[in-house]
N, C-alpha and C positions, 0 to 999 in steps of 0.2 A: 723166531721172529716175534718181537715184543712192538706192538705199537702203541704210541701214546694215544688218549683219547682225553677227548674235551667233557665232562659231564655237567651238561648247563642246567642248574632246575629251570622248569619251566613255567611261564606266571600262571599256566592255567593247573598248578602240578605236577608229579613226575618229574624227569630229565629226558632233556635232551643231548645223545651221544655225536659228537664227531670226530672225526679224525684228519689231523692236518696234512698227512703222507695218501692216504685214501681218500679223495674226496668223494669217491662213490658211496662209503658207507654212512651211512645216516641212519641211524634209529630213534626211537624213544622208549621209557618205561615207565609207568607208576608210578614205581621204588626205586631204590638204586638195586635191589640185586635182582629188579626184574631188566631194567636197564644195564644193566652187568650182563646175563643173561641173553639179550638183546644186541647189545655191539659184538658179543662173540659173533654171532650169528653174522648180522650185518657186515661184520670183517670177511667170515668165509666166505658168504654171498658176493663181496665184490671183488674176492680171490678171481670167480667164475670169470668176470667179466677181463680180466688181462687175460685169462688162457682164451676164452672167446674171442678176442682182438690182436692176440697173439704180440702182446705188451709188456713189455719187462713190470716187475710187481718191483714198486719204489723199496728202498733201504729205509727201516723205520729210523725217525729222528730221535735225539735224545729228548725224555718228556723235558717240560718245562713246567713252571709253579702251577700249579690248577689242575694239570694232567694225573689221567692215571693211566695204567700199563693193562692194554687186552694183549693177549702171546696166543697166537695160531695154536693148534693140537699140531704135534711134533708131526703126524703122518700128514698137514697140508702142508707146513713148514716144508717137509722135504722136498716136497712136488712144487711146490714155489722156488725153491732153488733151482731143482730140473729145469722147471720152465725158463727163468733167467738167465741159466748155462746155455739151453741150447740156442737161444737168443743170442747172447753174446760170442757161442760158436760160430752162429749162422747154421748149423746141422737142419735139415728136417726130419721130423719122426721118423720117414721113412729110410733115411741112411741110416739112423741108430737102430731102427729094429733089423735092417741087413746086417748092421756091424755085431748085433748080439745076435744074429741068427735063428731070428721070431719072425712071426709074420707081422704086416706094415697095423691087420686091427690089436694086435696082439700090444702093440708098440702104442695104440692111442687109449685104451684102457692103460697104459701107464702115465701117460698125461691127463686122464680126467681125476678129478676132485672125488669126484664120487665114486669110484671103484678102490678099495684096496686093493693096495701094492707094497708086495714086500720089501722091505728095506733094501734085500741085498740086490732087488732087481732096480733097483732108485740107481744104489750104487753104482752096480754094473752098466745104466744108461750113462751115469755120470764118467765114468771109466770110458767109455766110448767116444766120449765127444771130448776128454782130452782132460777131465776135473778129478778129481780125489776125494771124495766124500769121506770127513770122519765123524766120530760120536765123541763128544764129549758129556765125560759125569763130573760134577762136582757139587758139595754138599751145599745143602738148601739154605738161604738167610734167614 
């Protein structure tokens, strides 16, 4: 999940980061690769806030002139899909960790941000509520 982001300098210095899909994330930096540095951050902090409100996380737009591209670390990426799947299931955590045969705390450390989760248990959640999770590799531009 690549979002586009707005980096405005700011009159007093620094940039200012936003993002037109997230409007919860806001930052600022210095520099730009402390503002780099910065909207990552700001991006996964308002990851928090859809799983906290239990909120489909928006589809990032194609950037446009000015934009540049902040991309989630692949292990939020995933769990932001999770969360969207079982949203657009309608499942609660508590039938997917019956359906995979865990317990229901077992099943909410696999929807928090902050806990590592293994892939293949992302998967197997996603297997559950009806999705197909794959991997794709392809070479870097």
């Amino acid at each position: 999940m690549k979002f586009p982001a707005l980096f405005d300098p700011a009159p007093e210095g620094g940039f200012t980061v936003t993002f037109r899909d997230v409007p919860e994330a806001i930052t600022e930096g210095d520099t730009l690769e402390e503002a780099e540095a910065m909207a990552l951050d700001a991006l996964v902090t308002a990851m928090e806030f859809y799983f906290d409100d239990g909120r489909p996380v928006p589809t990032p737009s194609k950037p446009i002139k000015g934009e540049r591209i902040v991309a989630l670390p692949l292990s939020v990426a995933a769990k932001v899909a999770l969360l969207n799947a079982r949203l657009e299931s309608g499942a609660k955590p508590v039938d997917v960790a019956r359906a995979l045969g865990i317990k229901p705390q077992e099943m909410t450390r696999v929807f928090d941000l902050k806990h590592a989760t293994k892939i293949d248990t992302i998967a197997a959640a996603m297997a559950a509520m009806g999705y197909q999770m794959d991997l794709q590799v392809r070479p870097a531009k």
